[in-house]
C-alpha positions as CSV (number, residue, x, y, z in Angstrom):
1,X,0.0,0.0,0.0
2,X,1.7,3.4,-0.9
3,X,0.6,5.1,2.5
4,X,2.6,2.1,4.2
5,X,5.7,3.2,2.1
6,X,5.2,6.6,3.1
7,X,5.6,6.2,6.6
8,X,8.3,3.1,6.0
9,X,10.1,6.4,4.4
10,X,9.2,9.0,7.4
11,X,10.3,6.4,9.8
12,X,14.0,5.7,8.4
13,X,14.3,9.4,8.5
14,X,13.2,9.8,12.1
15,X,15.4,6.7,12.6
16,X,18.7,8.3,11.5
17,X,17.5,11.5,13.1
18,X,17.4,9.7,16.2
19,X,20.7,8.1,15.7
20,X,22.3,11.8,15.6
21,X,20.5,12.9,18.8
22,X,21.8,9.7,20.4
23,X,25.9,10.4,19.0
24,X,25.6,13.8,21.0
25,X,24.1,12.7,23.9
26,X,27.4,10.0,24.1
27,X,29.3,13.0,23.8
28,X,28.1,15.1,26.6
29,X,27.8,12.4,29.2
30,X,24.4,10.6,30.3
31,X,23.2,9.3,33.7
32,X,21.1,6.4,34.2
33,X,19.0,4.5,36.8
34,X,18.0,1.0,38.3
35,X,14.3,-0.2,36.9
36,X,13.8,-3.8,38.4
37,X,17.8,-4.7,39.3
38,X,21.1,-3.4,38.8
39,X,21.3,-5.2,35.8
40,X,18.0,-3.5,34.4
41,X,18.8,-0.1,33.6
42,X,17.3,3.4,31.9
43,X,19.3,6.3,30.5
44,X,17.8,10.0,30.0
45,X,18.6,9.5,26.6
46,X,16.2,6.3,26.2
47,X,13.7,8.1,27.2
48,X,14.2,10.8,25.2
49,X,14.5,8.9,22.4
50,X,11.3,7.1,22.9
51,X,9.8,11.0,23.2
52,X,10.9,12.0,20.1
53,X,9.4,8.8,17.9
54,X,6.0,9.5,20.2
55,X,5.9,13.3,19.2
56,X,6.5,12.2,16.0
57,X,4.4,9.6,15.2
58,X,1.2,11.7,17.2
59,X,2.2,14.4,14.5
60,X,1.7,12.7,11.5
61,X,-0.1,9.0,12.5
62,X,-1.8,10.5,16.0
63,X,-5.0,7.5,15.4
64,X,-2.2,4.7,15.8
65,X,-1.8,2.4,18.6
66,X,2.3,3.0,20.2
67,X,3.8,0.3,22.4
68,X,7.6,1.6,23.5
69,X,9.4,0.1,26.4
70,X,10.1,3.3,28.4
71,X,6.0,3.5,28.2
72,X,6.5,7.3,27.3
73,X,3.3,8.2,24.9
74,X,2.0,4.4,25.0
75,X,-1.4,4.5,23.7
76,X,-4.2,2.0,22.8
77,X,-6.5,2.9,20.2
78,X,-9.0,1.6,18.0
79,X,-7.0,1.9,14.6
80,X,-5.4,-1.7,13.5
81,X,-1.9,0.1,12.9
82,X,0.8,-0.5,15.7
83,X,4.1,1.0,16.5
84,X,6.7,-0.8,18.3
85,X,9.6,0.7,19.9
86,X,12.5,0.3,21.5
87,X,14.6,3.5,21.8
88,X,17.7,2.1,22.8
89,X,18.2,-2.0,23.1
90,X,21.5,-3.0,25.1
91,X,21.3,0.1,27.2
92,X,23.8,-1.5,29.7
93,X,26.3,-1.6,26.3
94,X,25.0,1.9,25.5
95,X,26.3,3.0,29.1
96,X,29.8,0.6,29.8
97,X,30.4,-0.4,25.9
98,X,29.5,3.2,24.1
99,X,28.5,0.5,21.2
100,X,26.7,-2.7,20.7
101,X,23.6,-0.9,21.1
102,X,20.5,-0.4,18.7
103,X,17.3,1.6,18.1
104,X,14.5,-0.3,17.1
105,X,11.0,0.1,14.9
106,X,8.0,-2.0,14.2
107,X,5.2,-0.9,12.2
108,X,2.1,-3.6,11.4
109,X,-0.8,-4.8,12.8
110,X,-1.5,-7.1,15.3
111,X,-0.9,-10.4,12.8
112,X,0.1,-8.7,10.3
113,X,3.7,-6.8,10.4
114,X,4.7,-4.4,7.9
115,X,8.3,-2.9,8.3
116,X,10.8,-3.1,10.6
117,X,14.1,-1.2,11.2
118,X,17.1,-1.3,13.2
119,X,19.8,1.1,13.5
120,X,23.4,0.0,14.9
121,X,24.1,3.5,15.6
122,X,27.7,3.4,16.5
123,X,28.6,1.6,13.8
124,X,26.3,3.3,11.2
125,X,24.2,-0.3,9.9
126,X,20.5,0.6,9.4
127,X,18.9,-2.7,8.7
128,X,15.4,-2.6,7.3
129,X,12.5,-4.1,5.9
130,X,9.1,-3.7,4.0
131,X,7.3,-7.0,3.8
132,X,7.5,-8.7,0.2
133,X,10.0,-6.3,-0.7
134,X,13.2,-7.8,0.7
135,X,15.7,-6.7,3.0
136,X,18.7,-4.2,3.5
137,X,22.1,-3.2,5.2
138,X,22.2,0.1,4.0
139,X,21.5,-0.1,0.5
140,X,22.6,-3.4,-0.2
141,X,20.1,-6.0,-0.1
142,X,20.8,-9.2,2.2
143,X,20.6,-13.1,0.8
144,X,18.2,-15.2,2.4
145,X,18.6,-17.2,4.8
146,X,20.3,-20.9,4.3
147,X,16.4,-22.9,4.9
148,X,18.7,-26.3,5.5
149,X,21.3,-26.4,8.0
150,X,22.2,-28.6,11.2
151,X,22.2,-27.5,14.9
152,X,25.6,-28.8,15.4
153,X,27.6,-26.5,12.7
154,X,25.2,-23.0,14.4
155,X,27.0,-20.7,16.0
156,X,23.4,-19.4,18.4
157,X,22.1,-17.2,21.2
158,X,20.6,-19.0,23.9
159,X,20.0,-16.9,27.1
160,X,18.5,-17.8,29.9
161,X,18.6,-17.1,33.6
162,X,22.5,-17.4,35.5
163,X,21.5,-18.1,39.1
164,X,21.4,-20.6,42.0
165,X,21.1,-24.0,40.5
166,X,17.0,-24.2,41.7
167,X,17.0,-20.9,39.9
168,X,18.8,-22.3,36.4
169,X,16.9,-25.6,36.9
170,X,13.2,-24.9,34.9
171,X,15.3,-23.8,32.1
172,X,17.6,-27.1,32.2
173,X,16.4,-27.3,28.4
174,X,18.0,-24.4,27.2
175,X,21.2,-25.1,29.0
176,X,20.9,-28.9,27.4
177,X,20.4,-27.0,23.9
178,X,23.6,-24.8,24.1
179,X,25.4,-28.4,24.4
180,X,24.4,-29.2,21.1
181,X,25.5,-26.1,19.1
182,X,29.0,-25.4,17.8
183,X,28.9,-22.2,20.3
184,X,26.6,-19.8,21.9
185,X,27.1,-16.3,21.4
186,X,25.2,-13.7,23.3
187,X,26.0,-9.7,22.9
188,X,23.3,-8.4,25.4
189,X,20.9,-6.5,23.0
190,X,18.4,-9.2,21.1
191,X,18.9,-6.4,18.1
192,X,22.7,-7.1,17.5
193,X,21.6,-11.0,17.8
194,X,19.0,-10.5,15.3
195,X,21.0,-8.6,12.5
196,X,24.1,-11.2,12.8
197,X,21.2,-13.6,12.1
198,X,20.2,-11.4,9.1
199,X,24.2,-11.0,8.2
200,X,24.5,-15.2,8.5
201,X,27.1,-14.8,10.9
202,X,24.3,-16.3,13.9
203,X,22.2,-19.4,12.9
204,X,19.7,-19.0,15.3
205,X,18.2,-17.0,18.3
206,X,16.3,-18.9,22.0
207,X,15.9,-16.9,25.4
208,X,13.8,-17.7,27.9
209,X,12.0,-14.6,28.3
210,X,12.1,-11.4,25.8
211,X,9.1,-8.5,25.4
212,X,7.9,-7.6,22.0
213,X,9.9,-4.2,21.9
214,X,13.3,-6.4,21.6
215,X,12.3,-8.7,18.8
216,X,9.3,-6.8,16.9
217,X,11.3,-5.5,13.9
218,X,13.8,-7.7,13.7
219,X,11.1,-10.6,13.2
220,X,10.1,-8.5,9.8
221,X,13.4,-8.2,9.3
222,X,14.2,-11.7,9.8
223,X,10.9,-13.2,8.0
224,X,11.6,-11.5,4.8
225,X,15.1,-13.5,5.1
226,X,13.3,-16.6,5.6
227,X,13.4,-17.4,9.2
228,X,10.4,-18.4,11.7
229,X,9.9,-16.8,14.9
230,X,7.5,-19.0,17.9
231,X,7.1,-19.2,21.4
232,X,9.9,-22.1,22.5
233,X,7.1,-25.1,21.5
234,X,6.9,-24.2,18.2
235,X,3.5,-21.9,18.4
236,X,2.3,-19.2,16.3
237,X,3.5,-15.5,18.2
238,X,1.5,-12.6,17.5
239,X,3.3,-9.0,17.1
240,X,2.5,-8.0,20.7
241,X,4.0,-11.7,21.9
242,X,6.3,-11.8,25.4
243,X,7.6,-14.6,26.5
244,X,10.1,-17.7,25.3
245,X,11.3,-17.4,21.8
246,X,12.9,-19.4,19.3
247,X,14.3,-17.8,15.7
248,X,16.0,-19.2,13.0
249,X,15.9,-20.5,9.5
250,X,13.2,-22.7,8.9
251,X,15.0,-25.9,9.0
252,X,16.9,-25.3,11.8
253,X,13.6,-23.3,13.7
254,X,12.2,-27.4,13.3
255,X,15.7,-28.5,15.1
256,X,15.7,-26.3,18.2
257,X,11.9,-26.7,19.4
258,X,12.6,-30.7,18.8
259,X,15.6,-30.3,21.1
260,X,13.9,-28.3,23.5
261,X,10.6,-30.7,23.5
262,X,12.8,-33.7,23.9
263,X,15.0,-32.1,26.9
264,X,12.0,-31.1,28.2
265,X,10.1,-34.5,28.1
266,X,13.5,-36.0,29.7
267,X,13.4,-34.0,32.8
């Protein structure tokens, strides 16, 4: 639909705009603050961030629904259209690292997701995608995804919780998973996981718990690539989905929920 494309055009704008704002607030110095632990964090700059894409989306869009993880303008509405953001994901990288560190848009409905885009700000890669119309680093446009290839040759991310051993023990599955895999690789921001997924340098993506603001646009991203996203038993996940996920090419997707299931059954 053209007015789709127009605001997949607005939003790459606002998204570089963003990235800008973000470089010179690294440069002056930000402070941040707990949310649920010390490991859970929140940075002026996320929320202003999130601010900015509200003002502008309540400018040009102000019927659609907005879901943003600092819960800034969040509104629900009776239009199908949805906005998902995340202004920063990895903010702990954004505060010790000064890199590894993403902003992230989804735009779709409910079932139904349109375009996604995620900016590695530090390291200038704007990934991006418009469903059925393939998707970009920049301006090159990125292969699909291999649809055949085994568990034990995937380099993957598999989080779950580090803790006491009673703590680590409902998740014994993933743990059992990681086992099978050539490695695991984790770089603390479900964006930069996503995008090496997308770059074919990641087969596959499973944690235990993630909210829809992490994943939204990389799923469109992913999808258009050829890769499945579903809750860790292999179920359909809608757009506003939290909870376990498992990503990867469509082949492999079938691999990790059959190791999971089986780990699981073995308990």
């Amino acid at each position: 639909m053209h007015e789709e494309h127009d605001i997949y055009l607005k939003s790459i704008a606002w998204v570089l705009e963003a990235g800008e704002i973000i470089k010179q607030r690294l440069q002056e110095g930000t402070e941040f603050k707990q949310k649920t632990s010390h490991a859970d964090v929140v940075t002026e700059v996320d929320r202003e961030i999130e601010s900015y894409f509200v003002s502008k989306i309540t400018e040009h869009y102000p019927e659609h629904n907005i879901v943003g993880e600092e819960n800034v303008g969040n509104r629900v509405s009776e239009s199908p259209y949805l906005w998902i953001i995340d202004p920063i994901d990895g903010t702990s990288n954004f505060i010790n690292r000064k890199k590894d560190f993403a902003i992230s848009v989804a735009f779709g409905e409910l079932h139904r997701g349109v375009f996604g885009i995620i900016y590695d700000v530090m390291a200038g890669k704007l990934y991006r995608a418009q469903k059925g119309s393939g998707a970009f680093l920049n301006d090159v446009k990125l292969n699909a995804v291999p649809a055949n290839t085994l568990l034990e040759n995937e380099l993957v991310a598999i989080s779950a919780p580090w803790g006491s051993l009673e703590e680590m023990k409902p998740w014994e599955p993933l743990y059992k998973l990681a086992a099978q895999v050539r490695g695991v690789r984790l770089y603390g921001a479900t964006t930069m996981e996503l995008t090496d997924m997308a770059e074919g340098v990641l087969g596959g993506y499973v944690q235990n718990y993630v909210n829809s603001w992490d994943y939204a646009a990389g799923r469109i991203l992913l999808e258009e690539l050829g890769c499945t996203f579903s809750d860790l038993e292999g179920n359909d996940i809608d757009m506003l989905y939290s909870g376990g996920l498992a990503a990867a090419s469509t082949g492999l997707h079938e691999q990790i929920v059959r190791a999971i299931q089986e780990a699981s059954e073995a308990k």
